[in-house]
Predicted model as a PDB file, atoms N, CA, C, CB and O in Angstrom, pLDDT in the B-factor column:
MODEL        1                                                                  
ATOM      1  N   UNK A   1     -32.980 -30.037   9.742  1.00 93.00           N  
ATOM      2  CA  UNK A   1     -31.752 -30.816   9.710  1.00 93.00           C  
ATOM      3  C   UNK A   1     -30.871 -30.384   8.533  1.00 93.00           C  
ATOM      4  CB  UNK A   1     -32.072 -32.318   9.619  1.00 93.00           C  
ATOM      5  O   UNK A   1     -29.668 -30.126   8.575  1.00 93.00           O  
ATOM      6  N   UNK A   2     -31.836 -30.350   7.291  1.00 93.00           N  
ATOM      7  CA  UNK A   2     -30.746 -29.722   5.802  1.00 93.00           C  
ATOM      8  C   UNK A   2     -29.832 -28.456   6.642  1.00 93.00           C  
ATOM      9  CB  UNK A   2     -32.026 -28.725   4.033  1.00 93.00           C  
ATOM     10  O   UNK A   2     -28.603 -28.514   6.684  1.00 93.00           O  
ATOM     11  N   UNK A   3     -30.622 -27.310   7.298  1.00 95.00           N  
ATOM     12  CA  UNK A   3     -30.406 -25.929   7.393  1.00 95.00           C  
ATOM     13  C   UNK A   3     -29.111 -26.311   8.211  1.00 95.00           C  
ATOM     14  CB  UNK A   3     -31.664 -24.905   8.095  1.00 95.00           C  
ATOM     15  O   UNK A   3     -28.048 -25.861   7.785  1.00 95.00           O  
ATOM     16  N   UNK A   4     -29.101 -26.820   8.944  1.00 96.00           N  
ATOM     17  CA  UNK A   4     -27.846 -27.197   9.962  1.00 96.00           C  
ATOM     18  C   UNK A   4     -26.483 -27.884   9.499  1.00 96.00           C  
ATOM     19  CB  UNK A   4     -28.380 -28.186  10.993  1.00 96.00           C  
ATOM     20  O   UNK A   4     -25.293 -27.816   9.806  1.00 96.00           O  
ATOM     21  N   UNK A   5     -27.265 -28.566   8.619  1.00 95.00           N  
ATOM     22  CA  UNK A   5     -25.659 -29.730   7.852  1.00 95.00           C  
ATOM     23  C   UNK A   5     -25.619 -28.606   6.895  1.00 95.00           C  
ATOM     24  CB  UNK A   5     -25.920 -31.878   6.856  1.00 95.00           C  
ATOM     25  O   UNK A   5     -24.465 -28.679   6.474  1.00 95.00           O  
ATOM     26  N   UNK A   6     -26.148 -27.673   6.334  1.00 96.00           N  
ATOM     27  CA  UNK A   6     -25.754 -26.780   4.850  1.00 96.00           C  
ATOM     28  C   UNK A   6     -24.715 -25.513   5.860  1.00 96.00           C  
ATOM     29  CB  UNK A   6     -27.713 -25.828   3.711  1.00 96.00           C  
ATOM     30  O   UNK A   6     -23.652 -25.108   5.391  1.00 96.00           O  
ATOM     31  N   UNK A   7     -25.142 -25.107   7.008  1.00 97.00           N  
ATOM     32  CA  UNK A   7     -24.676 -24.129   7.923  1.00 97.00           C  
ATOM     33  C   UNK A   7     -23.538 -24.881   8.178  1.00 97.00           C  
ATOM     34  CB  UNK A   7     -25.573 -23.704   9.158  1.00 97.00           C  
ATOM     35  O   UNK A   7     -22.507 -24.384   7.723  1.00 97.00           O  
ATOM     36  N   UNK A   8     -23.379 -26.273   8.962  1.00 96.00           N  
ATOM     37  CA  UNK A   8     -21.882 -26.669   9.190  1.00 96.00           C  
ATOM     38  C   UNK A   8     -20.398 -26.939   7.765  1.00 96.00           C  
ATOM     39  CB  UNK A   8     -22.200 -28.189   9.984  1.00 96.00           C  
ATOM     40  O   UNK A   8     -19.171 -27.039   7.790  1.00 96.00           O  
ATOM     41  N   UNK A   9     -21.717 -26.961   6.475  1.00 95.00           N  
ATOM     42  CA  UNK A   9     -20.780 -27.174   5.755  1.00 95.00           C  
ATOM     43  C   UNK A   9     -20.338 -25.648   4.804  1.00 95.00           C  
ATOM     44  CB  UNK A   9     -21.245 -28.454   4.971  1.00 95.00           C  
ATOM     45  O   UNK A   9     -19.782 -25.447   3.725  1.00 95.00           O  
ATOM     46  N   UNK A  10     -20.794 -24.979   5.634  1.00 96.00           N  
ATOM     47  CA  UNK A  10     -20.466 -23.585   5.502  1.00 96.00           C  
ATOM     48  C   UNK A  10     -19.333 -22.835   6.224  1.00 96.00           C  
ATOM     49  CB  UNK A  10     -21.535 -22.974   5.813  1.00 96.00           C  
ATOM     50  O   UNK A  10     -18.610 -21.941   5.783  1.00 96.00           O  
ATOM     51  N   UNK A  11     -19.346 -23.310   7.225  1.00 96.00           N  
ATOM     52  CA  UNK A  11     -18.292 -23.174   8.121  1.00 96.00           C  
ATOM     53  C   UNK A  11     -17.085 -23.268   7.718  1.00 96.00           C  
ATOM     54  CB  UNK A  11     -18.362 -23.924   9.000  1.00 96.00           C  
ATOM     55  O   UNK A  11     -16.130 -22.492   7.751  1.00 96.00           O  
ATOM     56  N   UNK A  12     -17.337 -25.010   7.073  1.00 94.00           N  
ATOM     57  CA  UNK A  12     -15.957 -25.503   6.622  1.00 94.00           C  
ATOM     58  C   UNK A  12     -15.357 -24.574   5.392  1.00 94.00           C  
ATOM     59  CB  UNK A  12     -16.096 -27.116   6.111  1.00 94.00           C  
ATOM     60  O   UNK A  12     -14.149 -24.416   5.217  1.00 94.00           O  
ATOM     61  N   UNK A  13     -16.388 -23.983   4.567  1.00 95.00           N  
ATOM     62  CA  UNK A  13     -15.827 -23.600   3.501  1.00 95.00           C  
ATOM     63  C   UNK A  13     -15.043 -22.113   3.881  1.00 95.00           C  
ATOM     64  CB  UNK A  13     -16.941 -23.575   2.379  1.00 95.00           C  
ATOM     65  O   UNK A  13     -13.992 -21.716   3.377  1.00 95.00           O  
ATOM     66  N   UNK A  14     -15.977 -21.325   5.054  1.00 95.00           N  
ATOM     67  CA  UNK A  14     -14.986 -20.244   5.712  1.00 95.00           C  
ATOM     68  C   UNK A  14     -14.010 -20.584   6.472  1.00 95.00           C  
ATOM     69  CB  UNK A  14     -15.559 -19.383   6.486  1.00 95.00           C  
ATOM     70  O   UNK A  14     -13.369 -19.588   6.807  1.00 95.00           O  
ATOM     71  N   UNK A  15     -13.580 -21.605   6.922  1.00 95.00           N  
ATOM     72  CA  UNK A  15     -12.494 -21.986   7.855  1.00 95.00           C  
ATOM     73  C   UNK A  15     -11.450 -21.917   7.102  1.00 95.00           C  
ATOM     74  CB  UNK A  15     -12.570 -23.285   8.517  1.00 95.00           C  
ATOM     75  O   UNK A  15     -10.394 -21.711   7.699  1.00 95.00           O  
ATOM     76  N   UNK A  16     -11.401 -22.043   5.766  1.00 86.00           N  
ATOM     77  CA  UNK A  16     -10.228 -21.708   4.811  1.00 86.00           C  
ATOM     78  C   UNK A  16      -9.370 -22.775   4.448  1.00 86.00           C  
ATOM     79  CB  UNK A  16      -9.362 -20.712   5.362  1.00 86.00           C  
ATOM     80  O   UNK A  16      -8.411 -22.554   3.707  1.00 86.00           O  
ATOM     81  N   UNK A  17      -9.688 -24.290   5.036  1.00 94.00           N  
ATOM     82  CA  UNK A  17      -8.727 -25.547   5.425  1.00 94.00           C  
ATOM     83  C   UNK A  17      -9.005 -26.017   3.886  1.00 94.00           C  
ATOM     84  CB  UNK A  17      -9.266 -26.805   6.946  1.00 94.00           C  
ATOM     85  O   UNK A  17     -10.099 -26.122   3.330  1.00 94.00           O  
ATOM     86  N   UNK A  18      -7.838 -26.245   3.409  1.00 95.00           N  
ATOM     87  CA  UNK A  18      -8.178 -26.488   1.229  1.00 95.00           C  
ATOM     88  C   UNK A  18      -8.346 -27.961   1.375  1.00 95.00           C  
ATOM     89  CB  UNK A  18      -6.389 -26.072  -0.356  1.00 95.00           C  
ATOM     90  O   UNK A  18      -9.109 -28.568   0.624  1.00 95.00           O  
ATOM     91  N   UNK A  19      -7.662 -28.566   2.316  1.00 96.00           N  
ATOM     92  CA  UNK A  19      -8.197 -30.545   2.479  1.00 96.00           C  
ATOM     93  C   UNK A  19      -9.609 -30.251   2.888  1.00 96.00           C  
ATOM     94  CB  UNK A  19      -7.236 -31.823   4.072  1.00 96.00           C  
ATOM     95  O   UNK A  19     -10.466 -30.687   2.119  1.00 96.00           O  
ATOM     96  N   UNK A  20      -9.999 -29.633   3.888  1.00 95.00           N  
ATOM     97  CA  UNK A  20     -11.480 -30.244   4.117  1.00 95.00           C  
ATOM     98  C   UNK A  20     -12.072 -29.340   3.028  1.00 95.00           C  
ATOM     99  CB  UNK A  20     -12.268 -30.061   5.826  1.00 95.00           C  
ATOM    100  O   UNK A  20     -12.976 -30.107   2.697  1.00 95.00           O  
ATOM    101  N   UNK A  21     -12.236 -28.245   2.203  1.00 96.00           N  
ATOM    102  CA  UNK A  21     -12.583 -28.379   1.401  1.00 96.00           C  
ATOM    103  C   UNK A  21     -12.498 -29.042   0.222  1.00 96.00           C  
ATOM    104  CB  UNK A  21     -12.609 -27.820   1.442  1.00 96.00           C  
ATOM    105  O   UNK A  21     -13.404 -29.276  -0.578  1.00 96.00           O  
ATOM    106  N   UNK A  22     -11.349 -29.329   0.168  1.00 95.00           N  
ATOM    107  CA  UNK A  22     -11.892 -30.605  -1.598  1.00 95.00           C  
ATOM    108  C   UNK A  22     -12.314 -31.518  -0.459  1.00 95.00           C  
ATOM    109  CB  UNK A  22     -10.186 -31.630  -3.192  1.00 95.00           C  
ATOM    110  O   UNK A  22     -13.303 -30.835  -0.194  1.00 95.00           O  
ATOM    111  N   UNK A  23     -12.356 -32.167   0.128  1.00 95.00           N  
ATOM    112  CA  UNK A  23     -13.088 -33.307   0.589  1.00 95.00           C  
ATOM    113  C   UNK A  23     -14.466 -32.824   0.484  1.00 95.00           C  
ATOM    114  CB  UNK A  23     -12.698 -33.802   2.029  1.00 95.00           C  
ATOM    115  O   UNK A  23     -15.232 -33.459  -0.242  1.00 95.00           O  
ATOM    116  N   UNK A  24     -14.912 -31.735   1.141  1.00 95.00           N  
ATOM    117  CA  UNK A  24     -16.700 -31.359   0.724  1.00 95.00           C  
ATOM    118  C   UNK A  24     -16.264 -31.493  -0.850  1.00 95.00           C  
ATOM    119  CB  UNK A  24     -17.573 -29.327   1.295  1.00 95.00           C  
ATOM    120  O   UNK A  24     -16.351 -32.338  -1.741  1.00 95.00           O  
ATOM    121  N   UNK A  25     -15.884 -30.524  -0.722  1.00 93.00           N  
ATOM    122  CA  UNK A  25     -16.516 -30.678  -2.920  1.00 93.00           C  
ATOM    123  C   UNK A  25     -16.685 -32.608  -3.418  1.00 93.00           C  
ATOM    124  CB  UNK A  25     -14.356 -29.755  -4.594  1.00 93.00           C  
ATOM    125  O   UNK A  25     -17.727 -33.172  -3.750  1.00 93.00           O  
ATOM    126  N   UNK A  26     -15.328 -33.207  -3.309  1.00 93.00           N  
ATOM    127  CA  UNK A  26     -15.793 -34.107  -3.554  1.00 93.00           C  
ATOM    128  C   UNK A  26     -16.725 -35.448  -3.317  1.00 93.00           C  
ATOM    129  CB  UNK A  26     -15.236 -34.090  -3.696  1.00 93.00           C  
ATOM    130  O   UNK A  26     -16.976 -36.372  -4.091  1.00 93.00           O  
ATOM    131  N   UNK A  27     -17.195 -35.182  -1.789  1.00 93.00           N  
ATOM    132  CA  UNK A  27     -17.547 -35.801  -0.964  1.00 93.00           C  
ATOM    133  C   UNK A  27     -19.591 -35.709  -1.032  1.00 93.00           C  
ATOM    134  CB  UNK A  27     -16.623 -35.208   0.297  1.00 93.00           C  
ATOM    135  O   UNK A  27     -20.476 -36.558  -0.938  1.00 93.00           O  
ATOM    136  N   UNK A  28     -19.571 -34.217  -1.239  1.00 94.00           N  
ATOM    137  CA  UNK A  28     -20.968 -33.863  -0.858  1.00 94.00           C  
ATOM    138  C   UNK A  28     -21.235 -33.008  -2.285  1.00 94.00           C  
ATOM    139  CB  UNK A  28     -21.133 -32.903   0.771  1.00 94.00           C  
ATOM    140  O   UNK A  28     -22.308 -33.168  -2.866  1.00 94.00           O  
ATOM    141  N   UNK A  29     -20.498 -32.346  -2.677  1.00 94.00           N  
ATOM    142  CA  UNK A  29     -21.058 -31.651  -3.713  1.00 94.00           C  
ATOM    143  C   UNK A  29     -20.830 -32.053  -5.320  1.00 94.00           C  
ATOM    144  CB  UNK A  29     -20.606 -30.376  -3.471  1.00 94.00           C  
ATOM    145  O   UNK A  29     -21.545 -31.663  -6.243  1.00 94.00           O  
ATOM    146  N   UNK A  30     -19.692 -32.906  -5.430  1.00 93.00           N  
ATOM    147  CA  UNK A  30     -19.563 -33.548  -6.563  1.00 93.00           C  
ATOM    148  C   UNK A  30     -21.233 -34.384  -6.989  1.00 93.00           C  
ATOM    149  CB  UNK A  30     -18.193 -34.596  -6.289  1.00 93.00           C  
ATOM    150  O   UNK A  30     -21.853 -34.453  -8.050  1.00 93.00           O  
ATOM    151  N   UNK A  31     -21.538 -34.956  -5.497  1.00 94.00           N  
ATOM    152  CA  UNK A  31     -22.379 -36.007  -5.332  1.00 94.00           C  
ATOM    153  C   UNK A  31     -23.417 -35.304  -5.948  1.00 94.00           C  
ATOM    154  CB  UNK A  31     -22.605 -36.583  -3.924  1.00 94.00           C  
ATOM    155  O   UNK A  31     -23.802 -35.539  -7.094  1.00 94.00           O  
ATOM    156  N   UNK A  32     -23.988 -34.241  -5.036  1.00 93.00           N  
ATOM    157  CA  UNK A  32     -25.312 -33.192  -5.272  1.00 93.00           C  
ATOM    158  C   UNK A  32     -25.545 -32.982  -6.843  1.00 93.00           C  
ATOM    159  CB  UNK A  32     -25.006 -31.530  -4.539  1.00 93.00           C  
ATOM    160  O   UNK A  32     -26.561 -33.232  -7.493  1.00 93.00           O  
ATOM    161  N   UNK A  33     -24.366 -32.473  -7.256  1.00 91.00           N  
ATOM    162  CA  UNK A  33     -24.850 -32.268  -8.849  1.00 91.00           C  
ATOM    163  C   UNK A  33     -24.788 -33.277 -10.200  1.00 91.00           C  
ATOM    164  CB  UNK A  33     -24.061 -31.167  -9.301  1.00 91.00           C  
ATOM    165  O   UNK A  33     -24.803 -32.979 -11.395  1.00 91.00           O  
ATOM    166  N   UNK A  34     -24.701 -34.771  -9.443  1.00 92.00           N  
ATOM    167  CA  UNK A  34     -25.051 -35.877  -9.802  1.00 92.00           C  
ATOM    168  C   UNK A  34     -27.054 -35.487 -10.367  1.00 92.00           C  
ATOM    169  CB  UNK A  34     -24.611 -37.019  -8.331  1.00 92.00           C  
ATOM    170  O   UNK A  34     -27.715 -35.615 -11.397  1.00 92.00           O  
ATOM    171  N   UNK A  35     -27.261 -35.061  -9.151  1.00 92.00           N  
ATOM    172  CA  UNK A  35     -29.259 -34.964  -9.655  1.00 92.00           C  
ATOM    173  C   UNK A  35     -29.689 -33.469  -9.921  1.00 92.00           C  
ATOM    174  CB  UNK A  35     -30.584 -35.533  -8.081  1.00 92.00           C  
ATOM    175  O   UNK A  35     -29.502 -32.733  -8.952  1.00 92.00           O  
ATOM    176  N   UNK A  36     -30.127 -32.987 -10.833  1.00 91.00           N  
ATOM    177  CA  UNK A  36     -30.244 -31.606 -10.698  1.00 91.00           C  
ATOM    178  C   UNK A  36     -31.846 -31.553  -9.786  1.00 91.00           C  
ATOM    179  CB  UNK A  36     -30.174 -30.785 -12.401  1.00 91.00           C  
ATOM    180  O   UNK A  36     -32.028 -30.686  -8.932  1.00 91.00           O  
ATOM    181  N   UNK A  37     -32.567 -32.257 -10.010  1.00 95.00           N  
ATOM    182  CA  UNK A  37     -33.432 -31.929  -8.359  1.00 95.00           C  
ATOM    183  C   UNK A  37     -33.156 -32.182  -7.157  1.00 95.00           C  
ATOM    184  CB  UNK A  37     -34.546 -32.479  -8.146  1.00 95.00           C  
ATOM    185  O   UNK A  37     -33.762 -31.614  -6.249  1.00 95.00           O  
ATOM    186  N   UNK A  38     -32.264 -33.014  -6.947  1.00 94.00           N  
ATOM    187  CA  UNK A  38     -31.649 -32.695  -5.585  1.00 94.00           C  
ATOM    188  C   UNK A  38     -31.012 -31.227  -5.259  1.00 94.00           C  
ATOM    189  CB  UNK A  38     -30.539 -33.696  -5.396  1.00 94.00           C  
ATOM    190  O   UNK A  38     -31.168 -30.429  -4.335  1.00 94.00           O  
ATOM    191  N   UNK A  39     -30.148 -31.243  -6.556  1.00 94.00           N  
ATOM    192  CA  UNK A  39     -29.613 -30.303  -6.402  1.00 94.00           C  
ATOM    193  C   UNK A  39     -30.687 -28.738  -6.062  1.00 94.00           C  
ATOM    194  CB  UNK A  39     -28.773 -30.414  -7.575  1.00 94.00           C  
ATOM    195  O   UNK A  39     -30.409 -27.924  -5.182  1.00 94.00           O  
ATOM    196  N   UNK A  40     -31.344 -28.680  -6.569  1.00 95.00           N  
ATOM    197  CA  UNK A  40     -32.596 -27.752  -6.643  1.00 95.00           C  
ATOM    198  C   UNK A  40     -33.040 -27.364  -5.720  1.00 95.00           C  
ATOM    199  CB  UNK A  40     -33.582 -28.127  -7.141  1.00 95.00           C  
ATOM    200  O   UNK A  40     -33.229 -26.156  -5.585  1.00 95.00           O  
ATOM    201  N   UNK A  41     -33.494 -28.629  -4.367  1.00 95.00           N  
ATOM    202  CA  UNK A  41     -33.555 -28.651  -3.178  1.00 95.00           C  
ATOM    203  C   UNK A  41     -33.218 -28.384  -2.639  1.00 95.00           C  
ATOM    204  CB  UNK A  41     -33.579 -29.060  -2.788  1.00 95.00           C  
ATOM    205  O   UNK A  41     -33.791 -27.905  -1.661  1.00 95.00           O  
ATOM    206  N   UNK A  42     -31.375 -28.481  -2.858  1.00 96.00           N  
ATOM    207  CA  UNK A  42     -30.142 -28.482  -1.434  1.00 96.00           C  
ATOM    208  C   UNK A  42     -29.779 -26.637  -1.796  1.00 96.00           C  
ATOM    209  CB  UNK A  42     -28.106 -30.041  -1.756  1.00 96.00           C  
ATOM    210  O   UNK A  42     -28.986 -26.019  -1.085  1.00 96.00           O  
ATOM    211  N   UNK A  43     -30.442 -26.029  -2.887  1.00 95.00           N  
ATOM    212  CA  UNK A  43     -29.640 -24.901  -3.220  1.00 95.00           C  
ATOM    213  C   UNK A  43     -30.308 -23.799  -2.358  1.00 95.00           C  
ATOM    214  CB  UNK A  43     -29.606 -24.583  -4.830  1.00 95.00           C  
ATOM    215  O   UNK A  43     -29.754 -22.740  -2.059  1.00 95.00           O  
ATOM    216  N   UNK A  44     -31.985 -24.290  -1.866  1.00 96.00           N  
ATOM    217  CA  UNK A  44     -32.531 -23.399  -0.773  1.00 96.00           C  
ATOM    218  C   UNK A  44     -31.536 -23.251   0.641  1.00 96.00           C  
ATOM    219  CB  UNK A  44     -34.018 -24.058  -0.353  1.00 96.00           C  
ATOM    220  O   UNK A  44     -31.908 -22.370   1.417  1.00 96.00           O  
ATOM    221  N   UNK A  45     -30.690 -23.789   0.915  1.00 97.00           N  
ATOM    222  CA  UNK A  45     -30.496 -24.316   2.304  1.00 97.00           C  
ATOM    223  C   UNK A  45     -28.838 -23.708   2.273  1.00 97.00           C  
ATOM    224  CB  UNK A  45     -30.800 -26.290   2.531  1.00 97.00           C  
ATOM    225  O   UNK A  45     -28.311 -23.330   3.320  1.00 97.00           O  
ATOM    226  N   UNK A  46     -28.078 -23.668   0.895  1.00 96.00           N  
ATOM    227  CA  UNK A  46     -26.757 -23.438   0.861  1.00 96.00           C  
ATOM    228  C   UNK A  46     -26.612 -21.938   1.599  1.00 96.00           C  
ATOM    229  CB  UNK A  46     -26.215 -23.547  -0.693  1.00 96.00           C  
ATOM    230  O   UNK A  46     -27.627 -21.287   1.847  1.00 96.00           O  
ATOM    231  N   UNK A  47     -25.654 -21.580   1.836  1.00 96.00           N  
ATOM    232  CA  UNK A  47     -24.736 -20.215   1.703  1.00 96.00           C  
ATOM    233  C   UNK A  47     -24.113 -20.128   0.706  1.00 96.00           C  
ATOM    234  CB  UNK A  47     -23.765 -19.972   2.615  1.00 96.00           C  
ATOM    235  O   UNK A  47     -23.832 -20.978  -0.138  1.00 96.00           O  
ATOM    236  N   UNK A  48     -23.795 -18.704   0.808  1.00 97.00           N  
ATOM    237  CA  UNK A  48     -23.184 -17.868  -0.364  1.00 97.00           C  
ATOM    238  C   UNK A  48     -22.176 -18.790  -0.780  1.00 97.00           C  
ATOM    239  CB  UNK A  48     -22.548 -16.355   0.015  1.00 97.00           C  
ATOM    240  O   UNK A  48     -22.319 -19.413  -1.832  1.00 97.00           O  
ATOM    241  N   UNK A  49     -21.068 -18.951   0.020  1.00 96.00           N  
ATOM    242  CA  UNK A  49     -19.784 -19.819  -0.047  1.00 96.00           C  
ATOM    243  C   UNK A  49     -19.984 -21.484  -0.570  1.00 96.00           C  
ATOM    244  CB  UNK A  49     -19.147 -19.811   1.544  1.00 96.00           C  
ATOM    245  O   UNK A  49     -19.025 -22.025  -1.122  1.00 96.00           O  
ATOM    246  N   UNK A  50     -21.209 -22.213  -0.373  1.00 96.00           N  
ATOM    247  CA  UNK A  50     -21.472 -23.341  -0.780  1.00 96.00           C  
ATOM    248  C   UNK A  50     -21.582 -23.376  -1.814  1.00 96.00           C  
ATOM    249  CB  UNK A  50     -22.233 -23.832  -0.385  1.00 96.00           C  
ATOM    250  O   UNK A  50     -20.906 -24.084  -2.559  1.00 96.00           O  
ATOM    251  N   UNK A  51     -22.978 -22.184  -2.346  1.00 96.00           N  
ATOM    252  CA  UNK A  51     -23.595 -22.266  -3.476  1.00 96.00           C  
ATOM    253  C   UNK A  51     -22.425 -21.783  -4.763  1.00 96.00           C  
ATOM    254  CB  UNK A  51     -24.958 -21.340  -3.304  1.00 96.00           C  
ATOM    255  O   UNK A  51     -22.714 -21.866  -5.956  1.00 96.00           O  
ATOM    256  N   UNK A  52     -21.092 -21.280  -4.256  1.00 96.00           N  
ATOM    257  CA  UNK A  52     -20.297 -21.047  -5.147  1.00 96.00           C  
ATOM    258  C   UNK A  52     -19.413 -21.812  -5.421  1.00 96.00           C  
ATOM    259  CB  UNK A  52     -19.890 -20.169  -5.030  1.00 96.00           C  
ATOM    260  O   UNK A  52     -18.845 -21.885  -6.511  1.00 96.00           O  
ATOM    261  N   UNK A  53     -19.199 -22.484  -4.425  1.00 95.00           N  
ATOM    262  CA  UNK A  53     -18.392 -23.693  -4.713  1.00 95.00           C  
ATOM    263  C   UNK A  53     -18.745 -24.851  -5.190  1.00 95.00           C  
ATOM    264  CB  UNK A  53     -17.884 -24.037  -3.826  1.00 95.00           C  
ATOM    265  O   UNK A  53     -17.976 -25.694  -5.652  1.00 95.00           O  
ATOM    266  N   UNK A  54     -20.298 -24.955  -5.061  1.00 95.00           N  
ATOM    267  CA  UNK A  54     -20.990 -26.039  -5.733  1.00 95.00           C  
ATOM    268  C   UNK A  54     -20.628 -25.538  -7.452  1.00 95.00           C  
ATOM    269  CB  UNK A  54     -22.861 -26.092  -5.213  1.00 95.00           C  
ATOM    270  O   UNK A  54     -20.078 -26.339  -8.209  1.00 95.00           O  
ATOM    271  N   UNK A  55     -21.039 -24.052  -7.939  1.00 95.00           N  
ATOM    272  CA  UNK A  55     -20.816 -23.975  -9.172  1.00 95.00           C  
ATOM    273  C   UNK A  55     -19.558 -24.276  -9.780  1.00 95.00           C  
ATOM    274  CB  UNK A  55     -21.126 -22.944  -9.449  1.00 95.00           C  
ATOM    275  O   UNK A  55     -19.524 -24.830 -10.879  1.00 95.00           O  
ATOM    276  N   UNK A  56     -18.230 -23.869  -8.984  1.00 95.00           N  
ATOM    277  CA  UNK A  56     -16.943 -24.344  -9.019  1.00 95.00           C  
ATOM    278  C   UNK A  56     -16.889 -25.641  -9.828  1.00 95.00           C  
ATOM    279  CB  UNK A  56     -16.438 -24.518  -7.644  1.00 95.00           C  
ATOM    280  O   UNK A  56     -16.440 -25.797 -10.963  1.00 95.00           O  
ATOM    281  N   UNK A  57     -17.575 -26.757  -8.804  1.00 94.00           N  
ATOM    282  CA  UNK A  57     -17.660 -28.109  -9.158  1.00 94.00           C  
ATOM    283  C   UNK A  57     -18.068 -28.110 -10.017  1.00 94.00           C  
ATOM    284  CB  UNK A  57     -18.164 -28.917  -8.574  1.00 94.00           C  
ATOM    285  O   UNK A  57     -17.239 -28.436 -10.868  1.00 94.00           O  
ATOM    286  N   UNK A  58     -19.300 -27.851 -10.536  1.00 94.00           N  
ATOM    287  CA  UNK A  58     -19.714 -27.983 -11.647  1.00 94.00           C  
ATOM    288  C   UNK A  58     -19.216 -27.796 -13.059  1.00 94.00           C  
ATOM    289  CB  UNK A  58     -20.449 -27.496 -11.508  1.00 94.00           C  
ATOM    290  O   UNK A  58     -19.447 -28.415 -14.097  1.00 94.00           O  
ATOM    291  N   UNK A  59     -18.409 -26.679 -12.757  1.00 95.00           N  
ATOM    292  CA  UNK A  59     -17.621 -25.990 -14.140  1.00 95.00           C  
ATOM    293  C   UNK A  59     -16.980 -27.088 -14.484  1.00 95.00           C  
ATOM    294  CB  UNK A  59     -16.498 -24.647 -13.978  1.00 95.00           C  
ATOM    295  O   UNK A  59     -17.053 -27.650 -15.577  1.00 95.00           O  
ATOM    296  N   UNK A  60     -16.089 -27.535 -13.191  1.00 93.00           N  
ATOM    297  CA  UNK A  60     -14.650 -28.226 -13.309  1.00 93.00           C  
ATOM    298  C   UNK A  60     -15.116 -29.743 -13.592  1.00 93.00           C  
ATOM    299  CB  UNK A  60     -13.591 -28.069 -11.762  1.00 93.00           C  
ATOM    300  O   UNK A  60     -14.253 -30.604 -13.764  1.00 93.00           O  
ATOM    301  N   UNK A  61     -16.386 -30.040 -13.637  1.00 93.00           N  
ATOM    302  CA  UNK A  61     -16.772 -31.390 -14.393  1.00 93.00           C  
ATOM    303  C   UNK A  61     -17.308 -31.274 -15.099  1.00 93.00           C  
ATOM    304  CB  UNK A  61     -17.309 -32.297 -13.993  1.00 93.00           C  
ATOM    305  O   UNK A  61     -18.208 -32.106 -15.214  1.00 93.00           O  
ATOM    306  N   UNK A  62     -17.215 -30.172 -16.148  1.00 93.00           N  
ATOM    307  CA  UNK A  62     -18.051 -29.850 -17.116  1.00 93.00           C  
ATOM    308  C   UNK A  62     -19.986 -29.657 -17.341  1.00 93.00           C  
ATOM    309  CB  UNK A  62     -17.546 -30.755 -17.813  1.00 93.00           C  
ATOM    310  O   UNK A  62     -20.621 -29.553 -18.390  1.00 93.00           O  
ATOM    311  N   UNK A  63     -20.349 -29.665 -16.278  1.00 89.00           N  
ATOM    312  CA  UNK A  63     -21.222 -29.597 -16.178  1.00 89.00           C  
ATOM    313  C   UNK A  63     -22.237 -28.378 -16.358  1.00 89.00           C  
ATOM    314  CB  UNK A  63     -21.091 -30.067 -15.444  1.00 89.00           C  
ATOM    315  O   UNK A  63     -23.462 -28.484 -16.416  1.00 89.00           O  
ATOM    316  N   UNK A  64     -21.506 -27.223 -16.433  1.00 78.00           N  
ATOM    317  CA  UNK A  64     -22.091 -25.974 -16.368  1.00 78.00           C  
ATOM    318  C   UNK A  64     -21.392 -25.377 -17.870  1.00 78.00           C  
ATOM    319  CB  UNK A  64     -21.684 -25.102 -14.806  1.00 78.00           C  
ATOM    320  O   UNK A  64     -21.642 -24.235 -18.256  1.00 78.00           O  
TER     321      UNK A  64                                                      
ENDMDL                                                                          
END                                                                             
């Protein structure tokens, strides 16, 4: 089920649409790096494009 919701939210990030992406970022990935073992978990399952935009987020909340 992760592999499938990480694949659809992969999609979104190649579809190029900048609303539905900040909505993931803030929606799903702001959230994710709320726990760094969640996060840990969800990072097996990302794509290239997730896992970079998750770091994105991270920068941009100071987190990284």
């Amino acid at each position: 089920l992760l592999g499938s919701i990480f694949k659809y939210l992969e999609e979104i990030i190649e579809g190029n649409d900048l609303h539905l992406v900040n909505v993931l970022s803030i929606t799903v990935l702001e959230i994710l790096g709320n726990d760094k073992v969640i996060l840990e978990s969800a990072k097996q399952y990302m794509g290239i494009n997730t896992a970079v935009l998750q770091i994105k987020v991270d920068k941009e909340l100071g987190r990284v």
